[in-house]
N, C-alpha and C positions, 0 to 999 in steps of 0.2 A: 620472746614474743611469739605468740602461735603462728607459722608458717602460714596456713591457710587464710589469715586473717590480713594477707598483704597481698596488693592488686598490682605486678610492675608494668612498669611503661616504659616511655622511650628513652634513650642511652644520654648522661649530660652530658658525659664525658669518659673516655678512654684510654687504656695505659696498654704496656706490653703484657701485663699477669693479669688486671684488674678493671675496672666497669663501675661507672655512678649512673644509676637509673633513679629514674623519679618512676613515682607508686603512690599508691593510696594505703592506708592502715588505716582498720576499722577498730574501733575502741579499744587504740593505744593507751585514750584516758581514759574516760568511762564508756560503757558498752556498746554506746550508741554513737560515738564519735567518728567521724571520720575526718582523716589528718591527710593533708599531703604531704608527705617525703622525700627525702634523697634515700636511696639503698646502695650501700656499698661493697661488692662482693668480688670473688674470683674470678677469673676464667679457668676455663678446663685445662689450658698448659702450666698454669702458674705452677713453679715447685715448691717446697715444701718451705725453702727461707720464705718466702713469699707467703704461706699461710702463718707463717709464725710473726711475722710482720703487721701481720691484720689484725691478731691477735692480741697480737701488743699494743696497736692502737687501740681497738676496745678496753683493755686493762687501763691507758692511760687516760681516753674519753670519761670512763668509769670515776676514777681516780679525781680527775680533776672536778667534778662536778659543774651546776648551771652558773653559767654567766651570760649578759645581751651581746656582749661582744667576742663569743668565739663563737663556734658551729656545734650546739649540744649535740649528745647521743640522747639519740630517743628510746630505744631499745637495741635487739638483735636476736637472731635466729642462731641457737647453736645445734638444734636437735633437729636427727630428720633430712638430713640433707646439706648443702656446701652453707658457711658461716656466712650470714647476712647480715651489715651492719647498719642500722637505722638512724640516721639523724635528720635533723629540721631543714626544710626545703628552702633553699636561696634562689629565690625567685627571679632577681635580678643578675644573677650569674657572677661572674670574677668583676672585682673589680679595674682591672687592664683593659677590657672588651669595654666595660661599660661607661669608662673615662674615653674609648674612643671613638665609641659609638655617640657621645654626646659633643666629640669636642669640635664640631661645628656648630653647637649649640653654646660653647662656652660663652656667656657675657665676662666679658675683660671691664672693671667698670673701676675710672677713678673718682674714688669718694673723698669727700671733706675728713676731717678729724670726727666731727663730729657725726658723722653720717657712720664712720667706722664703728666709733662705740655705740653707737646703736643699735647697728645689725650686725657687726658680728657677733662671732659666736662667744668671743671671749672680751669683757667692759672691763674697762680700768677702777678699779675701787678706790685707789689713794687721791689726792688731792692733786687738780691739773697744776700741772707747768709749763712753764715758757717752752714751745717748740721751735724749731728754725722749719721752712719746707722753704726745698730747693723748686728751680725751676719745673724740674720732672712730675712733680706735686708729691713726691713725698716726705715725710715730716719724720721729722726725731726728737728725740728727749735727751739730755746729759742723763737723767734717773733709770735707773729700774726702777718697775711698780708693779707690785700687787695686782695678778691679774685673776679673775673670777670667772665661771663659768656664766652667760644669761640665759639660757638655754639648754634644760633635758635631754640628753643622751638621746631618748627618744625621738624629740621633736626636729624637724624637718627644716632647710630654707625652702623658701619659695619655690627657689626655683628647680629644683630636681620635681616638684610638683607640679609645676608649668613646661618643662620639658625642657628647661633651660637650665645650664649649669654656673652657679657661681663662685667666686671665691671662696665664701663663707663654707659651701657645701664641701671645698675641697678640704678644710679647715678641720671642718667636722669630721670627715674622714681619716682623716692624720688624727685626730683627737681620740676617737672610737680605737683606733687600731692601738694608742698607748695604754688604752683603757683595758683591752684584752691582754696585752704583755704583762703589763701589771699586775695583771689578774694571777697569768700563768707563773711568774715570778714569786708569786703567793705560795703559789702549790711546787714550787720547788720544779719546773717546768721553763726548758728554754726552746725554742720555734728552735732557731738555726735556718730556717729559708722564711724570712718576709720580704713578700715581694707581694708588689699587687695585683698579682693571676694566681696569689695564693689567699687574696681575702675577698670574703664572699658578701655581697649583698641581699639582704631580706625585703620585704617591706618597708616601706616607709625608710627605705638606702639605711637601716641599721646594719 
């Protein structure tokens, strides 16, 4: 991607070699587009394991190709100056910060059975059975059953939209993140650190 056609800005985030700036790129897609970014690049100390590291990560970024649930490469900079690496701007930062940045917003909510398969994120498809529910209100099955998705990867609860956080959303997030393993398991690709200050939210908490 052409040097000059990238605006940086301010620092996300910081290491001892290394730097994530957000930036603007001008028609990353077509010529007239402008994109906001994360840029990922050196510092002036970093040694030389350290640029071969980056490097590698491009190679495997490359490698793996687009999925909704990991952090695409967008492009990069290899001509002209220090390796800059381009991927899609997570707007909503890590998720650690942002589970605690809300978590006096969490609604704790105990719902019916039937309120559950409703809104959550995943409905029971086989045929109900007998539950027992204990004082505490929560309920069990002797079965396992067939569980299904009612809700697009995409689509959102409520409440991350209202500023409120619910079960359901945390649900989804645990779902989203197997969704990505999966993916990387695909490509012959193991993480080896998930954690959640290492998964990023987009828009609409993808």
């Amino acid at each position: 991607f052409p040097r000059d056609k990238l605006r940086l800005g301010g620092v996300l985030g910081s290491g001892a070699f290394g730097k994530v700036v957000e930036a603007t790129a001008y028609g990353l897609g077509k010529d007239n587009d402008v994109t906001r970014v994360a840029v990922k690049m050196l510092k002036p100390s970093a040694l030389s394991v350290e640029r071969e590291a980056l490097m590698s990560e491009l190679k495997i970024l490359s490698h793996l190709g687009y999925h909704d649930n990991i952090v695409n490469l967008l492009g990069a900079c290899t001509q002209g100056g220090p390796m800059l690496m381009i991927t899609e701007y997570c707007s909503h930062g890590d998720l650690l910060n942002f589970l605690r940045a809300h978590a006096q917003d969490f609604m704790e909510s105990f719902l019916s059975v039937d309120e559950v398969e409703g809104e959550a994120f995943y409905k029971n498809m086989a045929a109900q059975h007998a539950r027992l529910r204990s004082d505490s209100g929560i309920s069990c099955s002797s079965d396992y059953q067939e569980m299904q998705p009612v809700l697009s990867p995409g689509q959102t609860n409520l409440g991350v939209q209202t500023g409120s956080l619910f079960v359901g959303d945390l649900m989804r997030f645990s779902h989203q993140v197997a969704q990505g393993l999966d993916f990387l398991s695909t490509r012959n690709c193991i993480h080896r650190d998930v954690a959640a200050r290492n998964v990023l939210l987009t828009d609409h908490c993808v």
